[in-house]
C-alpha positions in Angstrom: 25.2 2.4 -0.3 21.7 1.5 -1.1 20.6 1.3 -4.7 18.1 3.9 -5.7 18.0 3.8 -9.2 14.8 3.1 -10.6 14.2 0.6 -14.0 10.8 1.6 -16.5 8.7 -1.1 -15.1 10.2 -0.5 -11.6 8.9 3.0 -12.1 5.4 2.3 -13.4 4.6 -0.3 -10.2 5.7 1.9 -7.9 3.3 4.8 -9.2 0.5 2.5 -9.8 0.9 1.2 -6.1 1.0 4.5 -4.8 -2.0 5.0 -7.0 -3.9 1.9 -5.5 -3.0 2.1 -2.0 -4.5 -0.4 0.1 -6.4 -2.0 -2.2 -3.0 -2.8 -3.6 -1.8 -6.3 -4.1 -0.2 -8.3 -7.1 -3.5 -9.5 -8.8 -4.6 -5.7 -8.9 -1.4 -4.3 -9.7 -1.1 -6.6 -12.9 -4.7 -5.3 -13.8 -3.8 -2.1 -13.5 -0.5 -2.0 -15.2 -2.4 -3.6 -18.3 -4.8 -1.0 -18.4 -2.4 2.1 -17.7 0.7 0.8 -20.3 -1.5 -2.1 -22.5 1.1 -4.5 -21.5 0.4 -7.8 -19.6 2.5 -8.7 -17.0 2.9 -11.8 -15.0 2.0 -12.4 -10.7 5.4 -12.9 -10.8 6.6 -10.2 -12.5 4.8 -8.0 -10.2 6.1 -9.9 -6.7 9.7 -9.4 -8.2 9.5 -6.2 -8.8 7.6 -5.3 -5.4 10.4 -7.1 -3.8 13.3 -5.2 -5.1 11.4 -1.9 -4.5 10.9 -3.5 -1.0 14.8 -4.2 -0.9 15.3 -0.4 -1.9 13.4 1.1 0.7 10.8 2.8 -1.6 7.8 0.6 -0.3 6.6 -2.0 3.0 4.8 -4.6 2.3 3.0 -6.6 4.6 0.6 -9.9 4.9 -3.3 -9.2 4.6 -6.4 -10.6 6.4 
């Protein structure tokens, strides 16, 4: 069975990627995340995270131009 519980920061990049759309990619979602919570967070952070919601099924990613 697939996992589909969701962590706090888990949570907060999903919603600020839904919020962001296409315009959404790591760099962006970092920003945003500071500005929405006042926490930084690292590129990496955010690729992790976008990777397990990936392995979840709650999001596709995909390479841009």
């Amino acid at each position: 069975m697939m996992e589909t519980h969701l962590g706090n920061f888990e949570e907060v990049i999903l919603l600020i990627t839904g919020i962001l759309g296409e315009e959404a990619y790591a760099f962006k979602i970092a920003d945003e995340v500071e500005i929405q919570t006042g926490r930084t967070t690292s590129i990496g952070a955010v690729h992790s995270t976008l990777n397990r919601l990936e392995n979840k099924g709650f999001l596709t990613s995909q390479f841009g131009k």
